[in-house]
C-alpha positions as CSV (number, residue, x, y, z in Angstrom):
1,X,119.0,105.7,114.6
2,X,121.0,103.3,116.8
3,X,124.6,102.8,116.0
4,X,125.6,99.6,117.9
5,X,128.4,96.7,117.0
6,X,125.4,94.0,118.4
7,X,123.0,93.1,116.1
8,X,120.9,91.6,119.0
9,X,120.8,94.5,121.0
10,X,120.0,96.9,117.5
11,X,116.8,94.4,117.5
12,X,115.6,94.6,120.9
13,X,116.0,98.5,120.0
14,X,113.8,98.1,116.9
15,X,111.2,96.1,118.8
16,X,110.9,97.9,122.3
17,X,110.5,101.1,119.8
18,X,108.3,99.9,117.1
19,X,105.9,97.9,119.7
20,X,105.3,101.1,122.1
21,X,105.5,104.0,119.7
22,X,103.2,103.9,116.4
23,X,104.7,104.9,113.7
24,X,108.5,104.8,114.7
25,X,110.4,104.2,112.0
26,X,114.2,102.6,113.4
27,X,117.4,102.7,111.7
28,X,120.0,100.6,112.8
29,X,123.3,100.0,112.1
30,X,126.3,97.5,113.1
31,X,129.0,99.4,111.2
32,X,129.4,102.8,113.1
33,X,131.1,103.7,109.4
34,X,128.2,103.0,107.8
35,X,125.4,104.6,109.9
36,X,128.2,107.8,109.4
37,X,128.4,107.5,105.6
38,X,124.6,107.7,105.5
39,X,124.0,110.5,108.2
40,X,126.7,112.8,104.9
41,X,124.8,111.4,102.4
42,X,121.6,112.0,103.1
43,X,120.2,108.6,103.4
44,X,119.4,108.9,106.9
45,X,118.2,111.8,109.2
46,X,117.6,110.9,112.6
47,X,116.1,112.8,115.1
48,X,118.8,111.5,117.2
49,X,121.3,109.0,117.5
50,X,121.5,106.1,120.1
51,X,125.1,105.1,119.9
52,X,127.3,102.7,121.4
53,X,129.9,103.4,123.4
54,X,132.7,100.5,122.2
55,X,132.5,99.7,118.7
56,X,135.4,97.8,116.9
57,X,137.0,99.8,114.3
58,X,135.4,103.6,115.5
59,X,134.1,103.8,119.1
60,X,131.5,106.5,119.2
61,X,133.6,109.2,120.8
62,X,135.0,108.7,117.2
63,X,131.9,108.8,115.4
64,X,131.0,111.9,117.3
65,X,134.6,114.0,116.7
66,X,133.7,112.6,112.6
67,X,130.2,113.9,113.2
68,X,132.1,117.3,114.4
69,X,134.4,117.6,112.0
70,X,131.4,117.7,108.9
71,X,130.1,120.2,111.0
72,X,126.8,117.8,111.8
73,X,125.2,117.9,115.6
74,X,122.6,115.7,116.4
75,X,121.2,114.8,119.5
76,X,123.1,111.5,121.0
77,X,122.0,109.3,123.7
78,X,125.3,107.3,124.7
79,X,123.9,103.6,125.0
80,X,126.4,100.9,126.7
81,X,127.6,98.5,128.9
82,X,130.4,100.4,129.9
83,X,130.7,101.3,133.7
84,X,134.2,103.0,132.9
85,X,133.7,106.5,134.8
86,X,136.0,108.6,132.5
87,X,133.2,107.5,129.2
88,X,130.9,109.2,131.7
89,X,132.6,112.3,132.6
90,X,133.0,112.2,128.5
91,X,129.3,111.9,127.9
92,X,128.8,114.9,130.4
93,X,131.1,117.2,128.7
94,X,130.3,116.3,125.4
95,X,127.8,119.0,123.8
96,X,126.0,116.9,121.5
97,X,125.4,113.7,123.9
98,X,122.4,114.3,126.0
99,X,122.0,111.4,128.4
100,X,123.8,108.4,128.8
101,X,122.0,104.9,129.6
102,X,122.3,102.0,130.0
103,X,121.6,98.5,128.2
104,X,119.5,96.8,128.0
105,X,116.8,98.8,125.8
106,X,113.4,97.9,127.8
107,X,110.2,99.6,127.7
108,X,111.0,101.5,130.9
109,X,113.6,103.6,129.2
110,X,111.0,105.0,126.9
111,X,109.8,107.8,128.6
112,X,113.3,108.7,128.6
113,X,113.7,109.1,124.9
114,X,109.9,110.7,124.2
115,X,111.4,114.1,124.1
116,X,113.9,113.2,121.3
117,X,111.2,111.6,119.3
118,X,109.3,114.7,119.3
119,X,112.2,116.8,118.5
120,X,112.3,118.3,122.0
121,X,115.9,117.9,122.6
122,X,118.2,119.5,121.3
C-alpha cells in the first residue's frame, strides 16, 4: 500500500512495482484518511505500508498514532522528501516504521522492500 498526498509519485510507485515484481498487486492512496478507513474496514490488507511523511490534513506520524490507537501494526516504510532530522530520529524510534527512504521510487530501491513483500519484516 502507498499512502502518499502525490498522485504522480503513487504512479511511479505502481509502475517501478508492477514492472519488476510479477504479480504485485499496489494500492495507492492520495487521502491518508482513506487508505486508514480501508486498512479498519477490511478493504485493504497490506503487507506493509509505504507512507508519506507530509500529507495535508493527517501527516503520517498521524496515520501511525490512528493506526495505534485501533490497535493495528503494520510494517511502514517512511517514504519522503523530507531532510528534517527530527522526522528521522522519529522514524528510528518508531516501532512500527522499519526503514525510512527516500523519493524518488526507482528500481534500485527494490531490493530494499523484497523482504516486506515476502512478509519477512516484521
Amino acid at each position: 500500500m502507498v499512502v502518499n498526498d502525490d498522485q504522480i509519485q503513487n504512479l511511479i510507485c505502481r509502475k517501478v512495482f508492477t514492472m519488476n515484481i510479477p504479480d504485485t498487486e499496489v494500492i495507492d492512496f492520495v487521502d491518508p484518511a482513506e487508505a486508514f478507513n480501508a486498512i479498519v474496514e477490511q478493504k485493504a490488507a497490506p503487507r506493509f505500508i509505504l507512507l508519506d511523511v507530509n500529507m495535508p490534513g493527517m501527516s503520517g506520524w498521524d496515520f501511525i498514532e490512528r493506526l495505534k490507537e485501533k490497535g493495528l501494526e503494520f510494517p511502514i516504510v517512511m517514504f519522503t522528501a523530507s531532510v528534517d532530522e527530527e522526522d528521522r530520529e522519529k522514524a528510528a524510534a518508531a516501532k512500527m516504521v522499519k526503514m525510512f527512504l527516500d523519493k524518488p521510487m526507482t528500481k534500485e530501491k527494490l531490493p530494499l522492500l523484497i523482504p516486506f513483500l515476502n512478509g519477512q519484516q516484521h
